[in-house]
mmCIF file of the N, C-alpha and C atoms, coordinates in Angstrom:
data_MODEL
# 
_entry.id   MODEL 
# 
loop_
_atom_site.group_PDB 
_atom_site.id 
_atom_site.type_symbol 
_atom_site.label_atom_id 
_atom_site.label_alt_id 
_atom_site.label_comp_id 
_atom_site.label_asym_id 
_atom_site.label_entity_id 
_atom_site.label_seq_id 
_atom_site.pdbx_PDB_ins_code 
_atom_site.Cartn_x 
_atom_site.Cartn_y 
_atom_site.Cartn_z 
_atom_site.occupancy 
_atom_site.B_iso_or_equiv 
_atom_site.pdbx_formal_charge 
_atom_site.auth_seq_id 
_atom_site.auth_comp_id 
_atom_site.auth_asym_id 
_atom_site.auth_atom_id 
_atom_site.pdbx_PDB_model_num 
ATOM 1   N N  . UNK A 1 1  ? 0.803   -1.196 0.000   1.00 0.00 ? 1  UNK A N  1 
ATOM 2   C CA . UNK A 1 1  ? 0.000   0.000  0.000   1.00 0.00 ? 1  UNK A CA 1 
ATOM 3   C C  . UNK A 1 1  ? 0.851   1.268  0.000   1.00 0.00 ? 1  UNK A C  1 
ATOM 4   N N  . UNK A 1 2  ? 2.041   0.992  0.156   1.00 0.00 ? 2  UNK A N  1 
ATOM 5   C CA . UNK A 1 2  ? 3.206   2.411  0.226   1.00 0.00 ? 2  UNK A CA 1 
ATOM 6   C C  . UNK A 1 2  ? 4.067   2.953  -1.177  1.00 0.00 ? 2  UNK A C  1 
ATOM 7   N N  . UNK A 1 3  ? 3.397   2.346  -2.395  1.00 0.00 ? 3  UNK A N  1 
ATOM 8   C CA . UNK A 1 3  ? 3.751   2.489  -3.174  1.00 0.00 ? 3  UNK A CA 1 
ATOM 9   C C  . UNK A 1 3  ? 4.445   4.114  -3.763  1.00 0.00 ? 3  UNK A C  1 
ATOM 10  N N  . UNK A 1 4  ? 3.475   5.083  -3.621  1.00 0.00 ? 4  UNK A N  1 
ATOM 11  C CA . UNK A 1 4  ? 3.583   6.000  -4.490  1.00 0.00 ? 4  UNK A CA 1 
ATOM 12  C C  . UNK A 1 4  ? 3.316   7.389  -3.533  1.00 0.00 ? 4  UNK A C  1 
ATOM 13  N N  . UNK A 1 5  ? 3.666   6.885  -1.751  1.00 0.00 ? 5  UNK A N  1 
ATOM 14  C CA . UNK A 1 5  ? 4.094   7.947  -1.084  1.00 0.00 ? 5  UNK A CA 1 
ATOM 15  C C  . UNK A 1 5  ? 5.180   7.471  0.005   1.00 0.00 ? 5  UNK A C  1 
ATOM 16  N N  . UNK A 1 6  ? 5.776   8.484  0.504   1.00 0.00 ? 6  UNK A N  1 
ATOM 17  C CA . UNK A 1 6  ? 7.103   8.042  1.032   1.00 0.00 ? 6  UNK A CA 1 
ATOM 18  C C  . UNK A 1 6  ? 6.678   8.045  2.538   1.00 0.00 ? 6  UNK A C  1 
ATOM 19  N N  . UNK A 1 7  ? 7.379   7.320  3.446   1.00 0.00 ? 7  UNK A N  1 
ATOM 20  C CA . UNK A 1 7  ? 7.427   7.130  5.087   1.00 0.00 ? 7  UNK A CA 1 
ATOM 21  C C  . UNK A 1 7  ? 7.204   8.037  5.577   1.00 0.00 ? 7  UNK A C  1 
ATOM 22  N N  . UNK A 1 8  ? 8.256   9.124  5.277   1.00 0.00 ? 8  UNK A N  1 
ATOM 23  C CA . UNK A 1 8  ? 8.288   10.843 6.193   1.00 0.00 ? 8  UNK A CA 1 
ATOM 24  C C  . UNK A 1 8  ? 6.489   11.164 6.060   1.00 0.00 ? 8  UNK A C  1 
ATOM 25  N N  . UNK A 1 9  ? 5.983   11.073 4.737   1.00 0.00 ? 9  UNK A N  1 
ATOM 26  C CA . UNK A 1 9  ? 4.648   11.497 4.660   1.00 0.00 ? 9  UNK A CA 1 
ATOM 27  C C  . UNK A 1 9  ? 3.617   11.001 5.800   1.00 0.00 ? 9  UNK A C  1 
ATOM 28  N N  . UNK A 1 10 ? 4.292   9.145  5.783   1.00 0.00 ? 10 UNK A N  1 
ATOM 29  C CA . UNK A 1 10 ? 3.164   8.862  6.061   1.00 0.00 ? 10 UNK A CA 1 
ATOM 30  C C  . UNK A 1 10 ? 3.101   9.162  8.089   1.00 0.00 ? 10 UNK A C  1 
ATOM 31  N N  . UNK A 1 11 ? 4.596   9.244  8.347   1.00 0.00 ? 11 UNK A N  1 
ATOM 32  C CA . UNK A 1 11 ? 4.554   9.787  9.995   1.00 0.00 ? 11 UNK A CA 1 
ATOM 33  C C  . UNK A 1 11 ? 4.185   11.199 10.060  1.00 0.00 ? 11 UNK A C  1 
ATOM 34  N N  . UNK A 1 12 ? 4.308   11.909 9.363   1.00 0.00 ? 12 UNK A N  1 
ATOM 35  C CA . UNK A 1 12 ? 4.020   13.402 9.156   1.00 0.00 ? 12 UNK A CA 1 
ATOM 36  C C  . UNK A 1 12 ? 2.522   13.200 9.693   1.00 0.00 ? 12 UNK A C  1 
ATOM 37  N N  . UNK A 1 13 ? 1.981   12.714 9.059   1.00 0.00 ? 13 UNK A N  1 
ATOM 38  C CA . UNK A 1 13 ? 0.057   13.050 8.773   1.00 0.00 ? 13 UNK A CA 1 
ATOM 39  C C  . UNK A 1 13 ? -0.357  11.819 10.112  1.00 0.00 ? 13 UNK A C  1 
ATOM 40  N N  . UNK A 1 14 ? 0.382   10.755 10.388  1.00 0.00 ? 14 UNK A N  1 
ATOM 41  C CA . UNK A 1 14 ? 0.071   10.598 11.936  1.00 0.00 ? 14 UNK A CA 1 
ATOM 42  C C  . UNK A 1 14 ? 0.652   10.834 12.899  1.00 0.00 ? 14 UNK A C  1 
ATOM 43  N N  . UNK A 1 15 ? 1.436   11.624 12.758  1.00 0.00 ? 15 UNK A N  1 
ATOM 44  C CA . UNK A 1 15 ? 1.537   12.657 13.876  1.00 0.00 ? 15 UNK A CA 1 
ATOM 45  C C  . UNK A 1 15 ? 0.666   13.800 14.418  1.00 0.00 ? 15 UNK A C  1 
ATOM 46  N N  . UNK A 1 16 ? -0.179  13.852 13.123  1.00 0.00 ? 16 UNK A N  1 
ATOM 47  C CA . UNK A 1 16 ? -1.135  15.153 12.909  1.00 0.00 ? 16 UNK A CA 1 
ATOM 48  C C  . UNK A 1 16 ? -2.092  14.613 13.537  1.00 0.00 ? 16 UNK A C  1 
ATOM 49  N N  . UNK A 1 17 ? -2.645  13.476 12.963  1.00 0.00 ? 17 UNK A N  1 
ATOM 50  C CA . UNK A 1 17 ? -3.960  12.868 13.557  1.00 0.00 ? 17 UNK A CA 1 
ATOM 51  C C  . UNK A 1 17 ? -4.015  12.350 15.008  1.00 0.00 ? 17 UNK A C  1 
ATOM 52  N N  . UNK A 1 18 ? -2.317  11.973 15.389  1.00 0.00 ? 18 UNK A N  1 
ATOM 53  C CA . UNK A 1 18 ? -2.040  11.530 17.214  1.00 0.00 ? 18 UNK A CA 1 
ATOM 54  C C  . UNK A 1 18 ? -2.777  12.760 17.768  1.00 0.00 ? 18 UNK A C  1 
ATOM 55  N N  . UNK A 1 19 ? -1.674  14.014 17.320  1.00 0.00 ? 19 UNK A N  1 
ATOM 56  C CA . UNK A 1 19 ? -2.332  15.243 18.069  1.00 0.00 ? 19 UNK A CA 1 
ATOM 57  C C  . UNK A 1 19 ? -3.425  15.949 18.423  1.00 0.00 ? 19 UNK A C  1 
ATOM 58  N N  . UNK A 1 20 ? -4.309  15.618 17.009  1.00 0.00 ? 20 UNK A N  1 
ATOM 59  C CA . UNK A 1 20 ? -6.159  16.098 17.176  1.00 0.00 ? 20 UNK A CA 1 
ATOM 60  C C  . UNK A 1 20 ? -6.452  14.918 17.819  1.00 0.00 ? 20 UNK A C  1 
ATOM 61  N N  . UNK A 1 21 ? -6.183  13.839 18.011  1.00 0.00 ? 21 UNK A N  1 
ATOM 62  C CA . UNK A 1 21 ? -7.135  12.501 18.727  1.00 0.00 ? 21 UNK A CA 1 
ATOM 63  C C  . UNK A 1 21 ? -6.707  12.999 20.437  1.00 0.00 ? 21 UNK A C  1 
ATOM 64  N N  . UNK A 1 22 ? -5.909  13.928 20.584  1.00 0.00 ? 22 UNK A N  1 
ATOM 65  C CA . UNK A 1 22 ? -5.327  14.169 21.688  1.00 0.00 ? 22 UNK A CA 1 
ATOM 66  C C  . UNK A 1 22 ? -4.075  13.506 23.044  1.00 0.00 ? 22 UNK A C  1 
ATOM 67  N N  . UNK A 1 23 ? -2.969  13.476 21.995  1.00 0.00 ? 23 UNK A N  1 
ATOM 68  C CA . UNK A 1 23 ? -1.798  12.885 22.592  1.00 0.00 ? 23 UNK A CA 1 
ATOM 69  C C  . UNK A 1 23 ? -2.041  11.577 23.517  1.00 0.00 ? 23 UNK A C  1 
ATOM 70  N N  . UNK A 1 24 ? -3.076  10.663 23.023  1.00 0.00 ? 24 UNK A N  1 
ATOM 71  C CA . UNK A 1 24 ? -3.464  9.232  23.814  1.00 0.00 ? 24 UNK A CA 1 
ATOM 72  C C  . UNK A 1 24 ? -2.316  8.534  24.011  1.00 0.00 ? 24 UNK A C  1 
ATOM 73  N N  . UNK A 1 25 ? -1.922  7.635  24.940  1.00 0.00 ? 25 UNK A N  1 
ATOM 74  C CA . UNK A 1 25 ? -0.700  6.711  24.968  1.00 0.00 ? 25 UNK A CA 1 
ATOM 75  C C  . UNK A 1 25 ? -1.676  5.744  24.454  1.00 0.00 ? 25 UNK A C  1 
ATOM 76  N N  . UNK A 1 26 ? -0.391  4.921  24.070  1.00 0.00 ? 26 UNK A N  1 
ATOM 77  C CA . UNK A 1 26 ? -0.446  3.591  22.914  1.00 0.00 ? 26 UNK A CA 1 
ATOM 78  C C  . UNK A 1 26 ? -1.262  3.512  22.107  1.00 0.00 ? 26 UNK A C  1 
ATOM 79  N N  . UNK A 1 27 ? -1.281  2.729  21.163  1.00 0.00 ? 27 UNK A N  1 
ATOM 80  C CA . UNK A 1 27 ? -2.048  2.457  20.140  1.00 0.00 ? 27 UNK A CA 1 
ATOM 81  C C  . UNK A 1 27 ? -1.563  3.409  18.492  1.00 0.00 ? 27 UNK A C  1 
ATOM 82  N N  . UNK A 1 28 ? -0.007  3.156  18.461  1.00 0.00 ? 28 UNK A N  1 
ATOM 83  C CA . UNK A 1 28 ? 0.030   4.087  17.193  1.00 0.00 ? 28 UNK A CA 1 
ATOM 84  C C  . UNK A 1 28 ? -0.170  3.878  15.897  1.00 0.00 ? 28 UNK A C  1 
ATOM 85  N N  . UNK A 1 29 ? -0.689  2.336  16.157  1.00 0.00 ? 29 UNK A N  1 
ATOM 86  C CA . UNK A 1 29 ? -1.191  2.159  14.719  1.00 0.00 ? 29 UNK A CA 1 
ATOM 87  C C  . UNK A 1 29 ? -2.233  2.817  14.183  1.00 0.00 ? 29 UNK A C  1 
ATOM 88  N N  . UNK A 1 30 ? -3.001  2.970  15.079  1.00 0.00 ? 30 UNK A N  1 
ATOM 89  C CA . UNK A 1 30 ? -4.454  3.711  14.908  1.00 0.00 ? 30 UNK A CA 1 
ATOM 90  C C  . UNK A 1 30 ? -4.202  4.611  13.918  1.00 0.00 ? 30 UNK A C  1 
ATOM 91  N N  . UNK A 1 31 ? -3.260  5.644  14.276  1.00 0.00 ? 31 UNK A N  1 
ATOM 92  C CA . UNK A 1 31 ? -2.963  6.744  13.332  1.00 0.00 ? 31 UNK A CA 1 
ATOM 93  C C  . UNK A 1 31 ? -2.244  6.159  12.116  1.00 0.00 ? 31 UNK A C  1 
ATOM 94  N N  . UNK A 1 32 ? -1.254  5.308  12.176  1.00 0.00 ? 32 UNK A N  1 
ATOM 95  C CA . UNK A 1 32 ? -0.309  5.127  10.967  1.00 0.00 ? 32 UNK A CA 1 
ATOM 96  C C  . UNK A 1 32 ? -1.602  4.682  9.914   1.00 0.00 ? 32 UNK A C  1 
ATOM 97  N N  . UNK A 1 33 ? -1.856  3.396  10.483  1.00 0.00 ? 33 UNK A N  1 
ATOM 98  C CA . UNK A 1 33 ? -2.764  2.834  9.139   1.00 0.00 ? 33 UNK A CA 1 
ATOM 99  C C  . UNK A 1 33 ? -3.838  4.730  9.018   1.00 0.00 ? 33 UNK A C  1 
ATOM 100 N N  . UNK A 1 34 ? -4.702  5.335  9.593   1.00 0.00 ? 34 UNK A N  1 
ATOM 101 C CA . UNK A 1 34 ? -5.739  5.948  8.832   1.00 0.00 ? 34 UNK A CA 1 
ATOM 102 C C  . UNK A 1 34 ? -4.962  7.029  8.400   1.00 0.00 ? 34 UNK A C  1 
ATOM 103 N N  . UNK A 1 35 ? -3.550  7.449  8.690   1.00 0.00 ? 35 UNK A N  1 
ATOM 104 C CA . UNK A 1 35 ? -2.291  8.066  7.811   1.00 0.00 ? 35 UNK A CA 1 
ATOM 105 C C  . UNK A 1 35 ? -2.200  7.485  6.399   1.00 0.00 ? 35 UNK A C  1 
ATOM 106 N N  . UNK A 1 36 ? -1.762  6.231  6.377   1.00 0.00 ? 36 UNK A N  1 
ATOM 107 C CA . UNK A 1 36 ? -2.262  5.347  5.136   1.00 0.00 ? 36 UNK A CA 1 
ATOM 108 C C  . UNK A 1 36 ? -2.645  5.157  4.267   1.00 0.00 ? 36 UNK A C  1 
ATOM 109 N N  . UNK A 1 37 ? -4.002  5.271  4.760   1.00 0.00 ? 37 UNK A N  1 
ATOM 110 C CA . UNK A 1 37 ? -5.105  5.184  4.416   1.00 0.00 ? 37 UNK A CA 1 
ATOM 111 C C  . UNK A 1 37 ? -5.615  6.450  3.631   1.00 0.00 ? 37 UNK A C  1 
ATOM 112 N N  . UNK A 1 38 ? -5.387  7.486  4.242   1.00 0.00 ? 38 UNK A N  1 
ATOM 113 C CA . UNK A 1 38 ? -5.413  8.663  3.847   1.00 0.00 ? 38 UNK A CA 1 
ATOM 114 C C  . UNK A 1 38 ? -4.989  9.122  2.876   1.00 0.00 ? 38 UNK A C  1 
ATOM 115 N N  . UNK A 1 39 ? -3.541  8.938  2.690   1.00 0.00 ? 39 UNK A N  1 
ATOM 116 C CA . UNK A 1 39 ? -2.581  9.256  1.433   1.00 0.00 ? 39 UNK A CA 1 
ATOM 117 C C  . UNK A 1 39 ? -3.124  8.262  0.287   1.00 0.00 ? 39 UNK A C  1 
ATOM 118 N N  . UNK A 1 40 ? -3.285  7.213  0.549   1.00 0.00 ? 40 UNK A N  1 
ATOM 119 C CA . UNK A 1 40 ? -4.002  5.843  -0.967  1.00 0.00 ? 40 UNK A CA 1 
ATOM 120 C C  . UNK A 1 40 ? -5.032  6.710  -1.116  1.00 0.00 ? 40 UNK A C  1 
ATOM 121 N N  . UNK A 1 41 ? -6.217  7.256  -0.544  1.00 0.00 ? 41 UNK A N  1 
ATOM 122 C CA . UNK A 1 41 ? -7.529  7.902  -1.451  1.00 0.00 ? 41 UNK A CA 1 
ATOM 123 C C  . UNK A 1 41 ? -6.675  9.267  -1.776  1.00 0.00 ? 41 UNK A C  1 
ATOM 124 N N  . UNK A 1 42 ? -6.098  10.196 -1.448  1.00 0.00 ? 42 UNK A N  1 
ATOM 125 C CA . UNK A 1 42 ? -5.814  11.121 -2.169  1.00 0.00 ? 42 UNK A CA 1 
ATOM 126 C C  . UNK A 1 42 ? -4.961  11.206 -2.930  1.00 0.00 ? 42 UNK A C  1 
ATOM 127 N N  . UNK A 1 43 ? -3.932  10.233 -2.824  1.00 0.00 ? 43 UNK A N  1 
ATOM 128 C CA . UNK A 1 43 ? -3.373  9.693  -4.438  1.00 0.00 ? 43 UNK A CA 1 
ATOM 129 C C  . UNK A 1 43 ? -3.689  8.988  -5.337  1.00 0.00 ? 43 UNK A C  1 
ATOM 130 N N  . UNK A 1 44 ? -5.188  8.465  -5.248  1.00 0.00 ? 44 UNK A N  1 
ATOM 131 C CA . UNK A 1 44 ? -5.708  7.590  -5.719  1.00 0.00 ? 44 UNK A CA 1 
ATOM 132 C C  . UNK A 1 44 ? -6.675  8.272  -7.019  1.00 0.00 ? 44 UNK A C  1 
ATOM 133 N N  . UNK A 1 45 ? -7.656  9.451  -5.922  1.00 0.00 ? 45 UNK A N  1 
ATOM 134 C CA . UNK A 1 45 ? -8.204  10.759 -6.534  1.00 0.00 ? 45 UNK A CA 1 
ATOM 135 C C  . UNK A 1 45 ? -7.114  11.762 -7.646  1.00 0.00 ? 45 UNK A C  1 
ATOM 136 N N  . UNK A 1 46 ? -6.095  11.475 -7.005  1.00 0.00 ? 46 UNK A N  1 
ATOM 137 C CA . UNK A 1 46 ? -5.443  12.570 -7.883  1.00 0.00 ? 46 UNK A CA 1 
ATOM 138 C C  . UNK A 1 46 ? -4.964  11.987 -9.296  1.00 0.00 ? 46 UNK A C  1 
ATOM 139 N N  . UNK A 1 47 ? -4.775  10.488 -9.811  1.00 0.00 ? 47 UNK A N  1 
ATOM 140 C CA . UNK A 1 47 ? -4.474  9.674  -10.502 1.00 0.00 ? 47 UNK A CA 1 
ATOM 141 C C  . UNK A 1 47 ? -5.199  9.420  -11.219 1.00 0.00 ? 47 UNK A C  1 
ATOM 142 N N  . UNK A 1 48 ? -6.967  9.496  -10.968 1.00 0.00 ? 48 UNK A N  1 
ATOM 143 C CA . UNK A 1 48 ? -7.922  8.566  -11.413 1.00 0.00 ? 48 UNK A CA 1 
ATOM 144 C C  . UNK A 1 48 ? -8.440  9.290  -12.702 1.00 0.00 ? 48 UNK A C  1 
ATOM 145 N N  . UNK A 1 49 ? -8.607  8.662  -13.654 1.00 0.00 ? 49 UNK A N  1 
ATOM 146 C CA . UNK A 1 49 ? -8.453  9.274  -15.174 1.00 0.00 ? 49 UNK A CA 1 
ATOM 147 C C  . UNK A 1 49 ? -10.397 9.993  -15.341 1.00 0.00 ? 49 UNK A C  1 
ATOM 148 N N  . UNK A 1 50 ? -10.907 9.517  -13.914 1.00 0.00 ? 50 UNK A N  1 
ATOM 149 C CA . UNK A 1 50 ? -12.348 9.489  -13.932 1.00 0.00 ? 50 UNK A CA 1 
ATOM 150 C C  . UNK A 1 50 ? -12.489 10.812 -13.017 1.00 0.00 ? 50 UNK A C  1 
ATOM 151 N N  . UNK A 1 51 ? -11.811 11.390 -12.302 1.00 0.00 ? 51 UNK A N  1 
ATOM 152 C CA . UNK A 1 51 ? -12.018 12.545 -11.602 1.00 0.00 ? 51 UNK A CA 1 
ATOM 153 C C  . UNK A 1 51 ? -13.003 13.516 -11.917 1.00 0.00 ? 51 UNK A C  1 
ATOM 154 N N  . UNK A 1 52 ? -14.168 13.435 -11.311 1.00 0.00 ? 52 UNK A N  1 
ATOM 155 C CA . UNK A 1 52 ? -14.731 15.215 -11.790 1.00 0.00 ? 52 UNK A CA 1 
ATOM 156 C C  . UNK A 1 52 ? -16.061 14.457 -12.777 1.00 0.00 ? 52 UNK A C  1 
ATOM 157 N N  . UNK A 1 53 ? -15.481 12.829 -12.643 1.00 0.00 ? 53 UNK A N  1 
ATOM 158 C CA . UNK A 1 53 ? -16.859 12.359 -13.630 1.00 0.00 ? 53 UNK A CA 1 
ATOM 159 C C  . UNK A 1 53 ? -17.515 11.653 -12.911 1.00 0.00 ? 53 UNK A C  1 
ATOM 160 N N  . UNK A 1 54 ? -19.313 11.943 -13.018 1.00 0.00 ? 54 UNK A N  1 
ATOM 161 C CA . UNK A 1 54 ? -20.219 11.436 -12.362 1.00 0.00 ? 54 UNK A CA 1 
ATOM 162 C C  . UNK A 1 54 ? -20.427 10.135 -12.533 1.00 0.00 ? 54 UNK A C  1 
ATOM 163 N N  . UNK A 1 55 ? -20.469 8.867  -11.668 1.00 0.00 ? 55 UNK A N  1 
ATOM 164 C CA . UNK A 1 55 ? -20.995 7.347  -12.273 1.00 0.00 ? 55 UNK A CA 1 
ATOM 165 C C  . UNK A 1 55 ? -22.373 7.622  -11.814 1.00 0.00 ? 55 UNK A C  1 
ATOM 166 N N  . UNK A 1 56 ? -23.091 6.850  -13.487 1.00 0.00 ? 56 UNK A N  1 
ATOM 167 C CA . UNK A 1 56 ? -24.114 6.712  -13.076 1.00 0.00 ? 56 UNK A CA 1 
ATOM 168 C C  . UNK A 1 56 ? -24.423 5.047  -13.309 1.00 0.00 ? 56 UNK A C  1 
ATOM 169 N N  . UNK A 1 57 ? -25.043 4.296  -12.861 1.00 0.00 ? 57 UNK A N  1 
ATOM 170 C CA . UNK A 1 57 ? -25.096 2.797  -12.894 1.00 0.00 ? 57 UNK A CA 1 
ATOM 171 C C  . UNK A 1 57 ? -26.372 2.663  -14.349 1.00 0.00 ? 57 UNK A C  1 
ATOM 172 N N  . UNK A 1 58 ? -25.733 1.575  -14.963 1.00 0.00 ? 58 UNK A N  1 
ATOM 173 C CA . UNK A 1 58 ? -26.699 1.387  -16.136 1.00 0.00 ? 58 UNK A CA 1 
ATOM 174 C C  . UNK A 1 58 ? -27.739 1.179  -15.797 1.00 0.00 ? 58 UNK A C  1 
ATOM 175 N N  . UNK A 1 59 ? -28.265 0.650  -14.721 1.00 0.00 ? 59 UNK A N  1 
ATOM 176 C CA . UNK A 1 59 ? -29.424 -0.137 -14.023 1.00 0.00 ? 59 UNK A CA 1 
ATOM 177 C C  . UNK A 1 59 ? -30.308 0.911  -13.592 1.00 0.00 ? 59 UNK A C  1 
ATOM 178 N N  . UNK A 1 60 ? -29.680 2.610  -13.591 1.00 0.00 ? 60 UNK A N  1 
ATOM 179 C CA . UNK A 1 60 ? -30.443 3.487  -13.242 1.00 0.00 ? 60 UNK A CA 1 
ATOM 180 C C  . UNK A 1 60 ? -30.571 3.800  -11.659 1.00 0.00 ? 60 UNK A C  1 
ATOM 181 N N  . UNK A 1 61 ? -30.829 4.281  -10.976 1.00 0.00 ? 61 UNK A N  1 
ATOM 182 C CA . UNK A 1 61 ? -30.611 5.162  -9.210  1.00 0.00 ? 61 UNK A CA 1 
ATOM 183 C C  . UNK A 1 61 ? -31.263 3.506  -8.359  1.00 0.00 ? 61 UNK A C  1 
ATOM 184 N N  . UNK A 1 62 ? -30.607 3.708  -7.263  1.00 0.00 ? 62 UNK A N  1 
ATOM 185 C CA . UNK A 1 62 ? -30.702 2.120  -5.962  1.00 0.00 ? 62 UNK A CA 1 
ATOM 186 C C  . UNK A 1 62 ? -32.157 2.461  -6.358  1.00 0.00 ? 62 UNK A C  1 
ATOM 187 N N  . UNK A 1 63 ? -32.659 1.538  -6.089  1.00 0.00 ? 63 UNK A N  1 
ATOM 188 C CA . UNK A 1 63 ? -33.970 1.209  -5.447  1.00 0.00 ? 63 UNK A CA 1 
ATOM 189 C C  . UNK A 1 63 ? -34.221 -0.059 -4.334  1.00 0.00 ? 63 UNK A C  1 
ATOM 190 N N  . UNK A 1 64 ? -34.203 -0.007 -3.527  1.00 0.00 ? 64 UNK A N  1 
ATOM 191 C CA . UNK A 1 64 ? -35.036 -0.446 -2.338  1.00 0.00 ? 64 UNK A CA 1 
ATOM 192 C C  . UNK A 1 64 ? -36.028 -1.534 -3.074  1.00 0.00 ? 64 UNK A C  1 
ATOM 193 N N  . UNK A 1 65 ? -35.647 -3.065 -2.782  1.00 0.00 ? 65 UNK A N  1 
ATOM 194 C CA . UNK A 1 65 ? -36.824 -4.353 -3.161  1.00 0.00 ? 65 UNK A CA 1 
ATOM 195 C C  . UNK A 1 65 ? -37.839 -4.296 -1.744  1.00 0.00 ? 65 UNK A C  1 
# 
């Protein structure tokens, strides 16, 4: 999953998220993975050749059986 952002990034942005969750002891995965996690959808968005385009399903809007 660390493909196409680097380490520093990904402690950077959970360090950010330790600090708003409010300096909790243990548990630093919590932050690393939704650090992670974080960087894959917004490099993911920034990549995606579909950006900015609406899906609409052939089948037409959910409906509820």
């Amino acid at each position: 999953m660390t493909g196409t952002y680097r380490h520093d990034e990904i402690a950077k942005l959970a360090y950010e998220f330790w600090q708003r969750r409010g300096h909790p002891f243990g548990s630093p995965e919590i932050d690393w993975y939704a650090a992670e996690n974080t960087l894959a959808v917004r490099y993911s968005q920034e990549q995606s050749p579909f950006l900015g385009v609406p899906f609409e399903s052939e089948e037409g809007p959910y409906r509820a059986l």
